[in-house]
N, C-alpha and C positions, 0 to 999 in steps of 0.2 A: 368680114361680115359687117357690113353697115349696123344704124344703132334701131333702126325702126324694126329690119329683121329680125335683131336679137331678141327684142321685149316681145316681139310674135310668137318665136321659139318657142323664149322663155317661158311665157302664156300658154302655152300649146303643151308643152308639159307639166302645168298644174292642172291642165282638164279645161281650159280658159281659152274658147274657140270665138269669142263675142270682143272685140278689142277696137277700139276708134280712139283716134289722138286728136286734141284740139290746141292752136296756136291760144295767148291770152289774149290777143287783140280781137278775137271771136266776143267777148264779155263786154259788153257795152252798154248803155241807160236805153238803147235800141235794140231790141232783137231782131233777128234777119225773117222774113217770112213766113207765113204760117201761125204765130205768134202775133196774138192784135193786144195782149198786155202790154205793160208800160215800161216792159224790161227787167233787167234782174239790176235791183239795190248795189251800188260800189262796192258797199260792206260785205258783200258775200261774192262777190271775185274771187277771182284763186289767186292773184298777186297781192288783194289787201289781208288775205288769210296767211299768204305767205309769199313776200315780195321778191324772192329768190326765183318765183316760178316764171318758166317759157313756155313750157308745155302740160298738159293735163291728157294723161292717158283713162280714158273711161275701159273697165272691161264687165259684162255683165253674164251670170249665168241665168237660165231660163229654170220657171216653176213648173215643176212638171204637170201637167194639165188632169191628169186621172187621177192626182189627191187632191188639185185644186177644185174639182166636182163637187167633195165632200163638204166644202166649206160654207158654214164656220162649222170648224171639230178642230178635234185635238190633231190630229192626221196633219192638217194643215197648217195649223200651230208650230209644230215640230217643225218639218217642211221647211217653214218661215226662217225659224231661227237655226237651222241647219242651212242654211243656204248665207243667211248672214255671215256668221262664223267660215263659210269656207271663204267668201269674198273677203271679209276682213283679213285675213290669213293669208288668202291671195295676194293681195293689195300690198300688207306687210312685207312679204317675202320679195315682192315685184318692186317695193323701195330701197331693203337693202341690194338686188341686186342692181340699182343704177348705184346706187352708192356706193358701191365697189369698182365701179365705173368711170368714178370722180364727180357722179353729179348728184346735188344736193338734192334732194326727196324725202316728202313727204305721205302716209295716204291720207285720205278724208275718211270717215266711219261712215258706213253703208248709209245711217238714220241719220245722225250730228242731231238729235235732239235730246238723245238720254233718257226719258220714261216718256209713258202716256200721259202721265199729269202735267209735263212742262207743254205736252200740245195742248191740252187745253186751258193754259195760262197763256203760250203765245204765240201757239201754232203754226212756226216756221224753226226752220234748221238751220244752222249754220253755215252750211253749205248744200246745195240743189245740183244732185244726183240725174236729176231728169233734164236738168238744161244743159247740164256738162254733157251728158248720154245725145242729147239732139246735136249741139254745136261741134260732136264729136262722130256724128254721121252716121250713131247710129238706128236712126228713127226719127218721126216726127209726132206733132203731137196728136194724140187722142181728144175725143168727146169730156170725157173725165181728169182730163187734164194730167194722164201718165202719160207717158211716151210710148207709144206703137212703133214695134219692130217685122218689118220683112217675114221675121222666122218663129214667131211666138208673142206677136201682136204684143200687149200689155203683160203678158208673164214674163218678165224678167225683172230682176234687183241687178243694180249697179254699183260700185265702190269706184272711184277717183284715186290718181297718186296724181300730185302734183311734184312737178321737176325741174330743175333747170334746165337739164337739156332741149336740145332744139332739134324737137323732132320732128320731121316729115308728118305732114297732117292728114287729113282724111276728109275729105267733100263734104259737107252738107248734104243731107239725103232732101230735094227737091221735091220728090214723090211727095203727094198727101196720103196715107195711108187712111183717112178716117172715112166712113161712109157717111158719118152724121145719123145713124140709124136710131140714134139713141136708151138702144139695149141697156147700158149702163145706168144712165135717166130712170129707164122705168122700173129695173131690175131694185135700185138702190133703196135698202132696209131703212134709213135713215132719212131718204128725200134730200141728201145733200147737193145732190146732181141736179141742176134747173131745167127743166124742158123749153125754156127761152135761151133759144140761139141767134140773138141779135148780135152774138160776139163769138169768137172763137180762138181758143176753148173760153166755155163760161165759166162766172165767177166759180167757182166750190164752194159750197159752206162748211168749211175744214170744223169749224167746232163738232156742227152736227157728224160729223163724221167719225172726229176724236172722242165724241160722248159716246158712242154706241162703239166702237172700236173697246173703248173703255170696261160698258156692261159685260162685252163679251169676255173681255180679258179673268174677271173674276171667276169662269168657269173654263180659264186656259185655251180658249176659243177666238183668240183676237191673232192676227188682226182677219176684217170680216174677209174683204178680196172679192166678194161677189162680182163688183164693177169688172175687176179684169178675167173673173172664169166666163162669163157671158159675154164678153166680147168675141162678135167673130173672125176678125183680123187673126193673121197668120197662118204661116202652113202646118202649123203643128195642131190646127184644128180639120184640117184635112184626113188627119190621121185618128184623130181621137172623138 
């Protein structure tokens, strides 16, 4: 059995049916299409995090969209951090087995921020979940600047392992998923989201995001998520 089949398998029996592999030569001060930023920073590469890597296996699970309705509550609070926990765990278990392998792995932690307070001191991660998830084919980007999937538009969280091995990779998804409708824009509690689309995706005002992310958290109600329950991207709003 080749090595790309196995980590599918493997994925396939923790419940983990969302999986795209990304080469590191993908990571560049240019991103490929779609992306009018000005690229993703050297410093948060997956070879400058860990110089041993060849490949970056993204896998994500979907939020399920009848609790995300409710939000912000507790319901979806829970939700949040159960679904974190099972990716971390995922991710964990999907490094020791290349490592059993012979190849050196690591994962990245779902957030790489550590609390709410460090986002609103300096409102970036250590590593970027949603460019790994794009470069790894599985999505492009949204209005709001998550990543839009095929099969549950912006409801999904992603975890990274970085690897040595040299895996077989996974296309670039080409499609634009975004309608530009800007649901998100007008939906947003906080006005983080700009209704000026001279650019795409527009800047975020992550503070404004991280403060009311914040308010919420004191009554166990963070994070908000509105932006991606009102979004109508994917088929899992077909259903719901």
């Amino acid at each position: 059995m080749n090595l790309k089949k196995s980590i599918l398998e493997k994925c396939k029996s923790m419940g983990i049916n969302m999986v795209g592999i990304a080469p590191i030569d993908r990571w560049s001060k240019s991103l490929p299409p779609l992306y009018s930023d000005k690229g993703i920073p050297e410093e948060f590469w997956p070879q400058s995090i860990y110089p041993e890597t060849k490949s970056v296996i993204v896998i994500g699970l979907p939020v399920q969209l009848p609790i995300l309705e409710t939000t912000p509550s507790i319901y979806y609070y829970t939700l949040y951090q159960t679904i974190n926990r099972i990716l971390d765990d995922s991710a964990y278990k999907l490094s020791n087995f290349l490592m059993k392998k012979g190849y050196e792995s690591i994962f990245t932690p779902r957030d790489g921020y550590g609390d709410i307070y460090v986002l609103l001191e300096t409102c970036k991660a250590f590593f970027s979940q949603k460019h790994a998830a794009y470069l790894a084919g599985l999505g492009s980007p949204g209005y709001s600047s998550v990543l839009l999937t095929p099969e549950f538009g912006p409801r999904v969280r992603f975890v990274s392992v970085l690897t040595s091995a040299n895996i077989q990779s996974d296309p670039i998804l080409k499609q634009d998923l975004c309608t530009r409708c800007k649901l998100c824009a007008i939906s947003c509690p906080s006005k983080a989201i700009p209704m000026d689309d001279s650019e795409f995706p527009p800047k975020i005002d992550k503070i404004k995001c991280a403060k009311y992310s914040e308010v919420l958290r004191r009554s166990y109600r963070s994070p908000c998520g509105i932006c991606i329950k009102v979004c109508p991207i994917g088929n899992d709003r077909k259903l719901f």
